[in-house]
C-alpha positions as a Python dict, from the first residue, in 0.01 Angstrom:
ca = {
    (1, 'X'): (0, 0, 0),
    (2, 'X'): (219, 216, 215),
    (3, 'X'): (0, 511, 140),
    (4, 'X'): (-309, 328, 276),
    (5, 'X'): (-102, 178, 595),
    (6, 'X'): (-4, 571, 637),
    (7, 'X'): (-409, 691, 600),
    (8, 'X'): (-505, 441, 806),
    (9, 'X'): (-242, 492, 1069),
    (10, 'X'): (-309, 854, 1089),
    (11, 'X'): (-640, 792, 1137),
    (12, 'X'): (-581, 604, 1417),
    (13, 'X'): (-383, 764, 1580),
    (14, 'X'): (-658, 1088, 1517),
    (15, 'X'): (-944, 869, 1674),
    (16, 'X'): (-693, 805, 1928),
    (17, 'X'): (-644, 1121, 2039),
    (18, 'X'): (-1012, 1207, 2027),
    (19, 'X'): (-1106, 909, 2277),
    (20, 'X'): (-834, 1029, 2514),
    (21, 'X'): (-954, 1420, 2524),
    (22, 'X'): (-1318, 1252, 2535),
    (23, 'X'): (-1249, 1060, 2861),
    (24, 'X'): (-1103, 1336, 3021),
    (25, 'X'): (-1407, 1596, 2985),
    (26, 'X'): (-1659, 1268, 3020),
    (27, 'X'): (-1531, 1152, 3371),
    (28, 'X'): (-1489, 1401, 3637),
    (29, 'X'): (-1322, 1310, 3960),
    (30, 'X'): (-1521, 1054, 4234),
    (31, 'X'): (-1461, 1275, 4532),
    (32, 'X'): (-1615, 1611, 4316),
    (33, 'X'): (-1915, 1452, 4167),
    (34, 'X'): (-2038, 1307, 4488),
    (35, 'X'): (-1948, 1648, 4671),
    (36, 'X'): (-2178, 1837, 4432),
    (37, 'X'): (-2481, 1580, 4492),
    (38, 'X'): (-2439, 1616, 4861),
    (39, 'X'): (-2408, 1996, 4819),
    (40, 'X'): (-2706, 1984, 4605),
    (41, 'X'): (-2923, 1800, 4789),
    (42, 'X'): (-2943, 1919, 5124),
    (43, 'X'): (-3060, 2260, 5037),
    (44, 'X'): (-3358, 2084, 4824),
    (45, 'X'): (-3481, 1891, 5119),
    (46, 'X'): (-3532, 2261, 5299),
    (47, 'X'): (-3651, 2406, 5002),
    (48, 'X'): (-3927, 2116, 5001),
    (49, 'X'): (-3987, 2140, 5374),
    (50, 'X'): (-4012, 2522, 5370),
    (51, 'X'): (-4273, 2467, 5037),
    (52, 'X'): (-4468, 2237, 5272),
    (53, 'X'): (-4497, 2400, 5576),
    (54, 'X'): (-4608, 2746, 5310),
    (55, 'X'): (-4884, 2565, 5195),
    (56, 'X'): (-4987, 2479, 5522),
    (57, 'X'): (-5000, 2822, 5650),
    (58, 'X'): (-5191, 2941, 5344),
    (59, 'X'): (-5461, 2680, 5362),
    (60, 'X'): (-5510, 2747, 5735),
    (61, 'X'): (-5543, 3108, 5711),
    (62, 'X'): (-5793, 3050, 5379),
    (63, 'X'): (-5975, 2827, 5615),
    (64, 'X'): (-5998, 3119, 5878),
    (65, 'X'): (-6090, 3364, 5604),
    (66, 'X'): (-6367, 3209, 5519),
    (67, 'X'): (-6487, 3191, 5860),
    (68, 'X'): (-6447, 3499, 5983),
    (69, 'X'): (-6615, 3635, 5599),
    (70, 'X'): (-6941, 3398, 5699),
    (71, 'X'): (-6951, 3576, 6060),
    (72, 'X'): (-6916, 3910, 5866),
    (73, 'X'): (-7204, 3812, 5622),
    (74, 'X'): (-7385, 3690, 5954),
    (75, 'X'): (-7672, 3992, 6057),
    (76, 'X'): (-7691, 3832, 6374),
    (77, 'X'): (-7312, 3927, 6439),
    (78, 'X'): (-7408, 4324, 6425),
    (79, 'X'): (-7739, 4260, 6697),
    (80, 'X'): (-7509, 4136, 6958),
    (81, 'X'): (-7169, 4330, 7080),
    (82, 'X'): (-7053, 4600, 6854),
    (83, 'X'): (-6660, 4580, 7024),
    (84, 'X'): (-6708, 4157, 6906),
    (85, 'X'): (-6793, 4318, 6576),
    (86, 'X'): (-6458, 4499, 6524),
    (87, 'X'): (-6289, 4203, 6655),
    (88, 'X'): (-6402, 4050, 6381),
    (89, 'X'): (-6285, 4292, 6122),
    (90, 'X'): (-5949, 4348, 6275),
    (91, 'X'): (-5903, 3983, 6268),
    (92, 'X'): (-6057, 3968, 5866),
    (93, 'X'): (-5762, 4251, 5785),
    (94, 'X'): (-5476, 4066, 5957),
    (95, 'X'): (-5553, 3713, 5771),
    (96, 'X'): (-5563, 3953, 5472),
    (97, 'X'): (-5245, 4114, 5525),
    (98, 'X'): (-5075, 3735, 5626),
    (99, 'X'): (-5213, 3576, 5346),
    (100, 'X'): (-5066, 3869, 5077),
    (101, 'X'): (-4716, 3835, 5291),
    (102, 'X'): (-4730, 3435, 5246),
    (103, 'X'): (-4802, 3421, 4892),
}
């Protein structure tokens, strides 16, 4: 009987132990847990806001690609001023150029 009071002390004591060590590397300090949310999330909120204002840009200049590629495609265009003409083409590179540099 004094074996099995022994075993079942050990044992005890064993889970014991293994609670304690658990706790510690479960529960990190207050103040550092909510220091690395705040940390965290700031720099997400810019991220996002930095994403959104991206897309914007891209979708505008798309829009203005397209334009400028129907006045292009436009015969009507190369009748009237040739200097309006080159405008236009200049312009068509530049979006081009903005558009590879945003994506």
């Amino acid at each position: 009987m004094e074996r099995f009071v022994n075993m079942s002390a050990v044992m005890m004591i064993g889970l014991l132990s293994v609670k304690r060590t658990s706790r510690r590397v479960l529960r990190p300090a207050k103040g550092k847990r909510q220091k690395k949310t705040a940390a965290k999330g700031k720099p997400l909120f810019n991220k996002e806001k930095e994403l959104q204002r991206s897309i914007a840009q891209i979708q505008k200049l798309e829009e203005e690609q397209e334009e400028l590629y129907a006045l292009l495609s436009d015969a009507a265009l190369y009748k009237k001023d040739p200097e309006e003409v080159a405008r236009v083409q200049i312009r068509s590179e530049s979006v081009e150029d903005e558009l590879f540099k945003a994506y």
